[in-house]
N, C-alpha and C positions, 0 to 999 in steps of 0.2 A: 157477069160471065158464069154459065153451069160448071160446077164442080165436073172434072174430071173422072167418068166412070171406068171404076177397074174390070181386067179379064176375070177370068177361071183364074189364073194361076196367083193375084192377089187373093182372089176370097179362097181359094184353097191354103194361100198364106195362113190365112184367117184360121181355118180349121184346125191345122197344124200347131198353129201357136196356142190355139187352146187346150188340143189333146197333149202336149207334152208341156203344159204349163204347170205341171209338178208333181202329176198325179203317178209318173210314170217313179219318182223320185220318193214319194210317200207310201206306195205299194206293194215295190217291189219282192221287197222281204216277207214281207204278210203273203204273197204269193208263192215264195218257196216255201216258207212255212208248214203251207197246207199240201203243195202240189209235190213238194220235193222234185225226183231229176223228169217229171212232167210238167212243170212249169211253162216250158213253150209251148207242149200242147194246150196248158189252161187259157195261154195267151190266144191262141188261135180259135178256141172258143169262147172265149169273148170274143176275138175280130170278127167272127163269123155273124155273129146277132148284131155287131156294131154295123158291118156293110149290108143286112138286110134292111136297119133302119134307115142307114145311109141313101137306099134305093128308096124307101117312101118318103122319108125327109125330098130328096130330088124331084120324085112329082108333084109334090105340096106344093114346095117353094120355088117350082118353077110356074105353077099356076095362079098362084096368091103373093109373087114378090114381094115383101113388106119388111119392116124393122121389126114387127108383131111377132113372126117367126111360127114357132109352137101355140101360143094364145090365140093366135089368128086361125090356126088350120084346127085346133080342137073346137071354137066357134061355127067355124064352116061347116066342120062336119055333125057336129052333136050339138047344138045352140048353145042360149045360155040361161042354166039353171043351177041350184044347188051342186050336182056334184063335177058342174064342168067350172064353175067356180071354184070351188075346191079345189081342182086339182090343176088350175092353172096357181092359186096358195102354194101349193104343194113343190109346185116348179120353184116356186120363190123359196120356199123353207130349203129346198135342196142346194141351191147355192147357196145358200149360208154355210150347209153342210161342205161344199165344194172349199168355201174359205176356211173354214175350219178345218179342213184334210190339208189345203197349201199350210198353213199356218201352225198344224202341226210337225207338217216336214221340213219349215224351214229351221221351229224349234231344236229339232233332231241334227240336223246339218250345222248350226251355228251352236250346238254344242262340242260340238269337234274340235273347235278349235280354242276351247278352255280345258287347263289341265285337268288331270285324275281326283278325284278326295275332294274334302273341306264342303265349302260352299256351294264347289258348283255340282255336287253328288244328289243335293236337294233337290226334293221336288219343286219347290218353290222358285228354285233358280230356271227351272224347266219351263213352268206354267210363267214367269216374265220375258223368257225368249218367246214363247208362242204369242204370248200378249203384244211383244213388239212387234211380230210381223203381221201381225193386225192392226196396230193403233197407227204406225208410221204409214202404211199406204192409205188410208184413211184418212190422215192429216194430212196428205198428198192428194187426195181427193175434193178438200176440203178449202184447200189454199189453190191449187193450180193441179186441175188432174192430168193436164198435157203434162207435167214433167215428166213421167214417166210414159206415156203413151207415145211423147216423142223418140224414147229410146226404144218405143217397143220394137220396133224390125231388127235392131240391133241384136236385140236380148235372145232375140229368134234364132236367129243365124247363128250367133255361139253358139247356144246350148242345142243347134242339131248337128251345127260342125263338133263338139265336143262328144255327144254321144255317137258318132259316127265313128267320129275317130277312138273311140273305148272300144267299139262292136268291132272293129278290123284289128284295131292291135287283141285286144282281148282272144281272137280268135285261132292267134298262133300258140295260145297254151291253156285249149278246153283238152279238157279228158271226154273223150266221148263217152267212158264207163260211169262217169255221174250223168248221165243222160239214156244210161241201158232201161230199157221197160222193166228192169229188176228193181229201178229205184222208183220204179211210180207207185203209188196209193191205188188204190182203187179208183173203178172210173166215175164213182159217184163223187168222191173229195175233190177228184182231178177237176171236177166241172165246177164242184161249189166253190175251191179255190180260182176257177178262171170270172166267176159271178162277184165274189168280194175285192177282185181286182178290174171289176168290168167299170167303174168310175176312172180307169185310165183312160178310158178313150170317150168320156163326157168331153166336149168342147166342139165337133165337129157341128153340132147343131147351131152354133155359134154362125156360121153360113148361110144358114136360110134368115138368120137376120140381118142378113148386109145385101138382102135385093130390092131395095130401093139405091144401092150405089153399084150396083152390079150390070154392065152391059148385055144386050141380052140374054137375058138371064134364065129364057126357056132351055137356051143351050148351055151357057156356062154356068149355072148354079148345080144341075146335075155331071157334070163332067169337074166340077172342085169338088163336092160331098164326094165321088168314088174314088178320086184318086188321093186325096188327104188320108182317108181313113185307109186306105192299102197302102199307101205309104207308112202310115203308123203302124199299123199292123205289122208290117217285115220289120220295122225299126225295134218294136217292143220283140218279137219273137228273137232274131239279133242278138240284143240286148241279153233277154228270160239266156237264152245259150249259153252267149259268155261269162253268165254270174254264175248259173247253175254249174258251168263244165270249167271252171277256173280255179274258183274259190270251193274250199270244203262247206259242207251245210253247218258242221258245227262253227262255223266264222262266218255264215250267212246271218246264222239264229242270232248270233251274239251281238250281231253289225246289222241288226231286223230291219232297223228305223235308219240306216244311214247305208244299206246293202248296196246302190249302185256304187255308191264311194270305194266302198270296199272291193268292188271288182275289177273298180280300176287297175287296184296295186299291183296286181300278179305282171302285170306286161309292164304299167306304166309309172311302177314305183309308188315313193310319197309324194312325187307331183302329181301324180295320175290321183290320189287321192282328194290331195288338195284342190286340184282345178276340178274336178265334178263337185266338189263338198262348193267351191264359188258359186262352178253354175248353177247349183240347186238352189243357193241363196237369192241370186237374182232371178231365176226361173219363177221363185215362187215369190218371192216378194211382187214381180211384173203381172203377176196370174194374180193377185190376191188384189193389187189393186182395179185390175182389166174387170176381174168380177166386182168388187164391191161400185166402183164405176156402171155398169152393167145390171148390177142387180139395184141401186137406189133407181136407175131409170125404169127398170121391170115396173118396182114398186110404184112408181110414180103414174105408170101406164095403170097397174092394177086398181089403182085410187079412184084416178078419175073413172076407170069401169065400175067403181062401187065394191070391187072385188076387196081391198084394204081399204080400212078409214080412212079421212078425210086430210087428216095432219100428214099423214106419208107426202101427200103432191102438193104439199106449200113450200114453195121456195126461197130461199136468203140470197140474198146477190145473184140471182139467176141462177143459183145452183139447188137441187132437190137437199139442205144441209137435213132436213128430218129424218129421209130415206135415209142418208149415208151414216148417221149417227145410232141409225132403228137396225140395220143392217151391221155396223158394226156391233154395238153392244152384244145383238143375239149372237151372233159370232162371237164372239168373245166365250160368251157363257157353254156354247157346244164345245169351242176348243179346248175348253179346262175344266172339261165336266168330262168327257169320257175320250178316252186312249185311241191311239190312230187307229189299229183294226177296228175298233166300234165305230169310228167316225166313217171309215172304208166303208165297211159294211150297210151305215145309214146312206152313204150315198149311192153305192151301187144298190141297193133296192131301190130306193128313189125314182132312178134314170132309167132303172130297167121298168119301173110300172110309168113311167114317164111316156119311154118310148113304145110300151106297152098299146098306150093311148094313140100317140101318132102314128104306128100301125095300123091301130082301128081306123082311123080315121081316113088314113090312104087306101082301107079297104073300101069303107064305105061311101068314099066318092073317088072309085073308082073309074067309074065311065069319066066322070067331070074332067079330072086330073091327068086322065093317060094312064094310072096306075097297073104294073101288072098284079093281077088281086091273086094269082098263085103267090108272088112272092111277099108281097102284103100280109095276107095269109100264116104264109109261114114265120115273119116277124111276127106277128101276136103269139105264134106258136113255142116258139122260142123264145122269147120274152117273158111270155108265161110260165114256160116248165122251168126257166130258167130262175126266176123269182121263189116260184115253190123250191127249187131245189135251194137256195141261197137260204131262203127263210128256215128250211127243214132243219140247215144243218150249221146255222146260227141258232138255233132254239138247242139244240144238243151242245155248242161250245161255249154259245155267247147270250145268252135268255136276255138279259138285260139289255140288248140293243134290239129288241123283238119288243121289248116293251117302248123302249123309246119310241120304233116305226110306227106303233099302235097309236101311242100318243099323239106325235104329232098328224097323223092322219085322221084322229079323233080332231085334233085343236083346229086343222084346217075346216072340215065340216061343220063344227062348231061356230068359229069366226065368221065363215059364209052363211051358214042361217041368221047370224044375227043380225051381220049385214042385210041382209034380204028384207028381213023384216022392221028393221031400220028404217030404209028406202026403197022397199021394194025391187023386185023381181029386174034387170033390165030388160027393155026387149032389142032384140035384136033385128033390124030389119034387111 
């Protein structure tokens, strides 16, 4: 008997549960940070390039349905050579960065709940919370990745009924005067702050790879990308409101890495604290293992393309155990090498030259796809100016995660030539 294929509103599920899979939980602060009481507008500039890509993602993957996703529609449209190699690499290096952002936020949230002083003041106690929430979904990966993928709808449902319910209660005691245009920065910060929080809304692409279980999926693959990501989008702006118009910024700054928690308290007390600091715990623990699940299978795909070496797509017990173990370790190493804004910041460059590409690419099979190539267009547009502005103003605050970028976009071109010349060129037919 054929598996049961889902509507729109499951793979919209899908969407959902990847954009609020912790990122929302990891950035928040880093976003008041920089926007101060502009924050929801930073949010609304990032949703804005997120729903343009959301429209070429929709003609992609309504025309190339596949689990391939992203790797399939940069193939379609640009072959396969040196730098489309690469930057299908590039996809893969970024989830790692993705689990290293949950894995830093869970760090942060499951510190809360160890007293003041002593031991757990250390760094050291810091970087084994981060390492736990990598190594245990991992070893859940490793032994049975269903355990947790069973509970995934669950995990879902909380943590958007819990932040719903922060967004309403929170809303009967904003100050609208920390949201006056007197408390905003300039509208250059305002933007680069909505760019290093624009990996909140990485996951919706997560939907163009579930059309091969997707029912018509001309229709409902684009009608789940628009309405997941404008769903997220009011839910983060919401949210940006009630933390910015609640809590003061100096108990934002102080509470950087654990900020939604913090905004609970004003309506919802120390429970209000407590039950977001849970859900962020399971939010990102269910995201950390969803991706490393997800990203050994990437790897595995990229193997056999010749794109990674050959050990990534061998298998133990029918499970990719290389991938999971190659993907955990480098995770591992981003998460306790550099701080959560550095890690932010590596992933929204990443996904904004990511979706950079699949812009391109819905530009340039346009006629093929149905794409409107004005709004195509204007994602590369945006995506663009958006990256130069993020990168401008991480070289002014943050240099060392500019060199990181360089890096690994160095090591992925690198990788990929060597490969090439390995085994030569694929062709594609």
């Amino acid at each position: 008997m054929a598996n049961e294929k889902m509507g729109w509103v499951g793979a919209a599920a899908i969407g959902v549960g990847g954009m609020v899979g912790g990122g929302i939980f990891a950035v928040l602060g880093t976003a008041v940070s920089m926007a101060h009481g502009a924050t929801p507008i930073a949010f609304v500039v990032a949703g804005v390039i997120a729903v343009l890509t959301a429209e070429s993602y929709a003609r992609l993957s309504a025309a190339y349905p596949s689990s391939g996703g992203t790797v399939v529609f940069v193939h379609q449209a640009f072959g396969h050579h040196l730098t489309t190699g690469a930057t299908n690499l590039f996809l893969w290096v970024n989830y790692l960065v993705t689990i290293a952002l949950y894995a830093a936020a869970f760090g942060s949230y499951a510190r809360t709940f160890f007293p003041s002083g002593g031991v757990f003041e250390e760094p050291l106690f810091q970087h084994a919370l981060i390492s736990i929430g990598i190594v245990v979904p991992a070893a859940l990966n490793l032994l049975d990745a269903s355990l947790i993928a069973k509970s995934e709808t669950v995990v879902v449902v909380v943590k958007l009924a819990l932040l719903v319910v922060v967004a309403l209660a929170g809303a009967t005691s904003v100050d609208v005067a920390r949201l006056s245009p007197s408390t905003w920065p300039g509208w250059g910060t305002t933007i680069a702050g909505g760019m290093v929080i624009f990996v909140a809304y990485e996951g919706f692409e997560l939907i163009a790879n579930s059309g091969d279980d997707v029912e018509d999926p001309k229709t409902n693959l684009p009608r789940a990308l628009h309405v997941a990501v404008l769903f997220v989008l009011l839910l983060y702006v919401a949210l940006a409101v009630v933390t910015v118009g609640s809590v003061g910024e100096d108990r934002i700054l102080e509470a950087k890495d654990y900020a939604l928690a913090a905004a609970a308290r004003p309506a919802l007390g120390e429970a209000g604290f407590v039950i977001v600091s849970v859900s962020a715990l399971m939010a990102t623990l269910s995201a950390i293992n969803a991706t490393i699940y997800g990203n050994a299978r990437l790897g595995y795909a990229l193997a056999q393309e010749r794109e990674l070496p050959e050990l990534v797509q061998r298998q133990t017990w029918s499970r990719p155990v290389a991938g999971v173990l190659l993907t955990t370790g480098l995770a591992l190493l981003i998460a306790n090498l550099l701080d959560l804004e550095a890690i932010a910041i590596l992933g929204s460059a990443g996904f904004l030259f990511i979706f950079l590409v699949v812009n391109g690419a819905a530009l340039r099979l346009g006629r093929e796809v149905g794409a409107r190539r004005p709004l195509a267009a204007l994602g590369c547009v945006g995506c663009l100016a958006a990256l130069v502005i993020l990168l401008k103003q991480t070289w002014a605050d943050n240099p060392i995660s500019v060199y990181w970028l360089g890096g690994i976009v160095a090591l992925c071109l690198v990788l990929e030539a060597a490969l090439m010349k390995q085994r030569g060129p694929v062709q594609v037919g």
